[in-house]
C-alpha positions as CSV (number, residue, x, y, z in Angstrom):
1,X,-2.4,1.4,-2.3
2,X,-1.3,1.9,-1.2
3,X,-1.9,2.4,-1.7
4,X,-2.4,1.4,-0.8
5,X,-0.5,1.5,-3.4
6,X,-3.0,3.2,-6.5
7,X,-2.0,5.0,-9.1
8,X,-5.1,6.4,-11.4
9,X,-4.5,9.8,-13.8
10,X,-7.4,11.5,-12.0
11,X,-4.6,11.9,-8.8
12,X,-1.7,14.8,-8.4
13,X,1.7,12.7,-8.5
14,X,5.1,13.0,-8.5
15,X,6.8,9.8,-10.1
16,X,10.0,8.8,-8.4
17,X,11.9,9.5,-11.9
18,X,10.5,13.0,-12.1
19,X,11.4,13.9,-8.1
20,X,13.1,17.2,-7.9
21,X,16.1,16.5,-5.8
22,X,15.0,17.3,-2.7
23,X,12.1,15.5,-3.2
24,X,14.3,12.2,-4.5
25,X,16.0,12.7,-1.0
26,X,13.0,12.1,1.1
27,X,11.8,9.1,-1.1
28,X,15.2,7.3,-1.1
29,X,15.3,7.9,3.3
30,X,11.3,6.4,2.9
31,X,12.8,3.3,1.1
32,X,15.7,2.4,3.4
33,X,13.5,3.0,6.5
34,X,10.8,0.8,5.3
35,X,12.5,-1.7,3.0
36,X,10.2,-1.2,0.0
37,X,11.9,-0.4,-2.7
38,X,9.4,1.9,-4.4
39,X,7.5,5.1,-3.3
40,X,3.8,4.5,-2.6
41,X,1.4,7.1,-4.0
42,X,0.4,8.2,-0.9
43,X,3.9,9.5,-0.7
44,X,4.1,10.9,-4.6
45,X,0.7,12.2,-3.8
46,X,1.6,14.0,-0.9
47,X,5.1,15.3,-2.7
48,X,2.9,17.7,-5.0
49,X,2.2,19.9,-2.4
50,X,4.9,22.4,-1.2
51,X,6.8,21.3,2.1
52,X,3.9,18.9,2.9
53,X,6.1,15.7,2.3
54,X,9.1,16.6,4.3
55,X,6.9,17.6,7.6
56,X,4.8,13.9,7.0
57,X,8.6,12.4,7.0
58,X,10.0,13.9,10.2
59,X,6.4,12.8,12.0
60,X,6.2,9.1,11.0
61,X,10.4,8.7,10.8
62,X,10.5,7.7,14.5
63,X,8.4,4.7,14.8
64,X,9.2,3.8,11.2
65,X,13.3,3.3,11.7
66,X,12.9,2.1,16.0
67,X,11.4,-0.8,14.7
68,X,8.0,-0.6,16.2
69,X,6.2,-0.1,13.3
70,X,8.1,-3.4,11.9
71,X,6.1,-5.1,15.0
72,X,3.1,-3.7,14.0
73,X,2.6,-4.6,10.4
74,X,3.7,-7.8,11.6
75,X,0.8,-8.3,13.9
76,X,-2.1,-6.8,11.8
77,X,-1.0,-8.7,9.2
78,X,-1.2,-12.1,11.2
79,X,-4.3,-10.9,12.7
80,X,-6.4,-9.8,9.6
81,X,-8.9,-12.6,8.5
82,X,-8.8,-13.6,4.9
83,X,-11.5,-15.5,2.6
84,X,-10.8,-19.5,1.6
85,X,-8.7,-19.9,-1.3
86,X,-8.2,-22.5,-3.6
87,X,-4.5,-23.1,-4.5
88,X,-3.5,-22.8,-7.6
89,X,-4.0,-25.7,-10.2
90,X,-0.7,-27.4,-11.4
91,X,0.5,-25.1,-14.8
92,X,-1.5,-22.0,-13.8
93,X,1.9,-20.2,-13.3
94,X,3.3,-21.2,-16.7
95,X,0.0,-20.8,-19.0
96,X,-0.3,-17.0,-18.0
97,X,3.7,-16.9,-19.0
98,X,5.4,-16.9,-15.7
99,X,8.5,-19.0,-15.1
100,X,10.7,-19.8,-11.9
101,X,12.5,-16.2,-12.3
102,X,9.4,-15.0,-12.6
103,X,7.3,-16.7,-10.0
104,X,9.8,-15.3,-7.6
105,X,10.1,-11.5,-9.3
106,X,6.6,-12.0,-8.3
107,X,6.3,-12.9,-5.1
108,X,8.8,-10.3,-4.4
109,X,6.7,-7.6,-6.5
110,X,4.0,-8.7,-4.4
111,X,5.9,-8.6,-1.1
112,X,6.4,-5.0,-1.8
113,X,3.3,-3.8,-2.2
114,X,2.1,-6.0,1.1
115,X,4.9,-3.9,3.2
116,X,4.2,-0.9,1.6
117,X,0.6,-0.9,2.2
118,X,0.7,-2.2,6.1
119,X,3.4,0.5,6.8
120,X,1.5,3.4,5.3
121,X,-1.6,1.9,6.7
122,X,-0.5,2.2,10.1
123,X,1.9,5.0,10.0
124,X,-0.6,7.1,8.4
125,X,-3.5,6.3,10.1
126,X,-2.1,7.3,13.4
127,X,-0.9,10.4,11.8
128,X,-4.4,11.2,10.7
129,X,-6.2,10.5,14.2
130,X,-3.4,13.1,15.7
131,X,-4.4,15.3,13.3
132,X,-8.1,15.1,14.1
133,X,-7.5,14.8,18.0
134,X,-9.7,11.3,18.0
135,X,-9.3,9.8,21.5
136,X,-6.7,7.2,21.8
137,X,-7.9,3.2,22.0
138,X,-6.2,2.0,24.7
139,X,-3.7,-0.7,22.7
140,X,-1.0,-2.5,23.3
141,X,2.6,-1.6,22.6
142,X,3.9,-3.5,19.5
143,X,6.6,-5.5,19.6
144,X,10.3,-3.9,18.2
145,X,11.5,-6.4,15.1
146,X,14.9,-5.7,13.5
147,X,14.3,-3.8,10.0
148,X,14.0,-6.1,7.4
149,X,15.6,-6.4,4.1
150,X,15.5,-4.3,1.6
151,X,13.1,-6.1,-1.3
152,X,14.5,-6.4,-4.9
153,X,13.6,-3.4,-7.0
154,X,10.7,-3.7,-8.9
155,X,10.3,-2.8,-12.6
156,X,8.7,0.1,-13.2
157,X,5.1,1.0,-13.0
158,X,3.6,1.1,-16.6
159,X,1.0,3.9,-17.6
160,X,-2.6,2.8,-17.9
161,X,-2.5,4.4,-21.6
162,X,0.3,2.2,-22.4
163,X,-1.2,-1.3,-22.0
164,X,-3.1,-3.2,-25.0
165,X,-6.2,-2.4,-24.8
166,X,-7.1,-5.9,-23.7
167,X,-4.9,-6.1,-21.0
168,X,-5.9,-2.3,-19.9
169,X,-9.6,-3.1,-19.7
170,X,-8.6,-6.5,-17.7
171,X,-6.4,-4.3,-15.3
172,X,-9.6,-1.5,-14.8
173,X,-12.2,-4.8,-14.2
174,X,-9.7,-5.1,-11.1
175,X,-10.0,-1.7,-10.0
176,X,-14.1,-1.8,-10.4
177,X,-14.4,-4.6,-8.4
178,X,-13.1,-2.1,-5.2
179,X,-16.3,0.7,-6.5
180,X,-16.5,3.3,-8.4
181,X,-13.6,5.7,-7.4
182,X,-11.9,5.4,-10.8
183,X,-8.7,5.3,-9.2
184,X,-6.7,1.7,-10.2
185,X,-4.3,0.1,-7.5
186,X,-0.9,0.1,-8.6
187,X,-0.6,-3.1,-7.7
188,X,-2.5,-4.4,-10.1
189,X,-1.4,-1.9,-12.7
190,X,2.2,-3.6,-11.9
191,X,1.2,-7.0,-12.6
192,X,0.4,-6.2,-15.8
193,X,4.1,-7.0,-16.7
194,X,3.1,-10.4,-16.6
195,X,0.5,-10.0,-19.0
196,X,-1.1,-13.6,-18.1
197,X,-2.0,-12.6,-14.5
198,X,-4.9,-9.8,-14.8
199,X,-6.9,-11.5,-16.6
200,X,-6.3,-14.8,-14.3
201,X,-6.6,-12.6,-11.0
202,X,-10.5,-13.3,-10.5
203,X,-10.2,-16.9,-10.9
204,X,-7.5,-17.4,-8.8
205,X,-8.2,-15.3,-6.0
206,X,-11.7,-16.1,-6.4
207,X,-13.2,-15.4,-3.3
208,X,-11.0,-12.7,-2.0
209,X,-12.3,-10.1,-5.2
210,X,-15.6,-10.7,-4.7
211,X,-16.5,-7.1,-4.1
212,X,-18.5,-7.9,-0.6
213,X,-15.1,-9.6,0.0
214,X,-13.0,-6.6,-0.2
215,X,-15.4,-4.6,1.6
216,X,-15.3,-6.9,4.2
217,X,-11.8,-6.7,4.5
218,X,-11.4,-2.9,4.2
219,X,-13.7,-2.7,7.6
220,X,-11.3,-5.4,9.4
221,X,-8.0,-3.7,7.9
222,X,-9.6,-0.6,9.1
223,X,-10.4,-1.4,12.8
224,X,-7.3,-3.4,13.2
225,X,-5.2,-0.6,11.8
226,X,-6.8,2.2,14.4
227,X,-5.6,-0.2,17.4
228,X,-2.3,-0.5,16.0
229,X,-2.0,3.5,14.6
230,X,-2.5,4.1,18.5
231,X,-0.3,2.3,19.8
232,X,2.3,4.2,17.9
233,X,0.7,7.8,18.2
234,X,2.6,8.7,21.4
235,X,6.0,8.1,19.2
236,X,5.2,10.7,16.4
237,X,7.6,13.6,16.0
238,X,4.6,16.1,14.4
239,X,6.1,19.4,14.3
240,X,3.8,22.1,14.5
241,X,0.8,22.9,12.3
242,X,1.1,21.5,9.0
243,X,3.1,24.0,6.6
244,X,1.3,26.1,3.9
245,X,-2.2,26.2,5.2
246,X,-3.1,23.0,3.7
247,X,-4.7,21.1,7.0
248,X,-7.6,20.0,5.2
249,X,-5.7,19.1,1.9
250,X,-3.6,17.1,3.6
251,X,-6.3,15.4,5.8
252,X,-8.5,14.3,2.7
253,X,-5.5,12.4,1.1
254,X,-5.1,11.1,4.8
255,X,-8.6,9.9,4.6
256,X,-9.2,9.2,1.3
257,X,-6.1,6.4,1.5
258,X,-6.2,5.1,4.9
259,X,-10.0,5.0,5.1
260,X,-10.3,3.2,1.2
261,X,-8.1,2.5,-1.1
262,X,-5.1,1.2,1.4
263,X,-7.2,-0.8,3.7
264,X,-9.1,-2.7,0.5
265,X,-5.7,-3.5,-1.0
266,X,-4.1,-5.2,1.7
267,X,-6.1,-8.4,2.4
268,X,-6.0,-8.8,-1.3
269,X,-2.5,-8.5,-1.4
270,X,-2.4,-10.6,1.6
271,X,-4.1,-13.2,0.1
272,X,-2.2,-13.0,-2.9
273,X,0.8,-13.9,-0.5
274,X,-0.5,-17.0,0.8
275,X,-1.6,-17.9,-3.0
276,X,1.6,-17.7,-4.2
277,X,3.5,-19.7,-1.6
């Protein structure tokens, strides 16, 4: 999540199958624009208060459909440093249940949640340091990449109260390795439609959840994301003060996702990636 793509039922949401249809507007124009087929929370989280959503979408729509934001994810994602894996043994695939259809409903699952991270990531990140007038890193430009497919539509994010219990305490061992916040990353929450993988994650991945690991990452995530969230500041549409009075609401989900929980998730879901290929 980010989002980084997190979902946890401690945060204010508004689920893509509840959207009022205004609402539903904006997050179908945020999944043609970026080619991720589902809403990150960021987004849902941001849709629970009044007129905040569609002021954040006229601000980040410019970069995001130009195609330099495309050119950016593209280079942090190449640039970001990720731990030494092991691949996966022969049959690890098949004993936690996953076939060929479901190798690559993976990989695509996963795919999504790598996009939707980097684009909020960036996109968000620049629109914070507008907000708090930080001085601009000299970066630069990214290069302009076509828009890329649209990914196959995931199935659809289970409730942490719905899982076995087993599987539920597997998918919350994930979430503690990233602290304390309470708040579980949707990507893992998704996974647990293959019911194998949560409790395979920390032995395959090995190195990349040790929790200095993904500390480690976050910072690099971080630092690589301000250089890039610059580069695209001067093409933000912001319009005005943000509506309603809520400056500082707004800012703390701005912070709390771009400075934690999206920048942790994306080297894991990067190095999930490279795992599964």
């Amino acid at each position: 999540m980010s989002g980084d793509a997190t979902a946890g039922p401690a945060l204010a949401e508004l689920r893509e199958g509840e959207a009022p249809p205004e609402i539903a507007a904006l997050y179908a124009a945020l999944r043609r624009a970026s080619g991720v087929p589902l809403v990150n929370l960021i987004h849902r989280h941001l849709a629970t208060m009044p007129e905040v959503l569609p002021w954040v979408w006229a601000a980040i729509r410019p970069p995001l459909e130009d195609g330099r934001l495309a050119g950016a994810r593209e280079r942090l994602a190449a640039s970001l440093p990720l731990p030494a894996i092991a691949p996966l043994p022969p049959g690890a695939l098949a004993a936690a249940g996953i076939d060929a259809a479901g190798r690559a409903a993976l990989i695509a699952l996963v795919e999504t949640y790598n996009r939707g991270n980097l684009t909020n990531l960036i996109l968000l990140t620049a629109l914070r340091r507008a907000l708090e007038g930080a001085p601009a890193r000299p970066a630069p430009p990214p290069p302009v990449l076509a828009a890329p497919a649209m990914l196959p539509a995931p199935p659809l994010l289970p409730r942490l109260e719905t899982l076995p219990p087993a599987l539920a305490a597997a998918v919350r061992g994930l979430a503690a390795r990233h602290g304390g916040s309470g708040v579980v990353p949707s990507l893992y929450l998704h996974l647990a439609h293959w019911p194998g993988i949560p409790p395979a994650l920390p032995g395959w991945l090995g190195p990349a959840l040790d929790p200095a690991a993904i500390a480690a990452g976050q910072e690099a995530a971080l630092d690589l994301a301000a250089g890039e969230a610059d580069a695209l500041r001067p093409s933000l549409a912001i319009a005005g003060e943000v509506p309603g009075g809520q400056r500082e609401a707004v800012l703390h989900a701005l912070r709390t996702f771009t400075g934690s929980l999206i920048p942790a998730m994306v080297p894991v879901g990067l190095s999930l990636r490279r795992l599964l290929a």
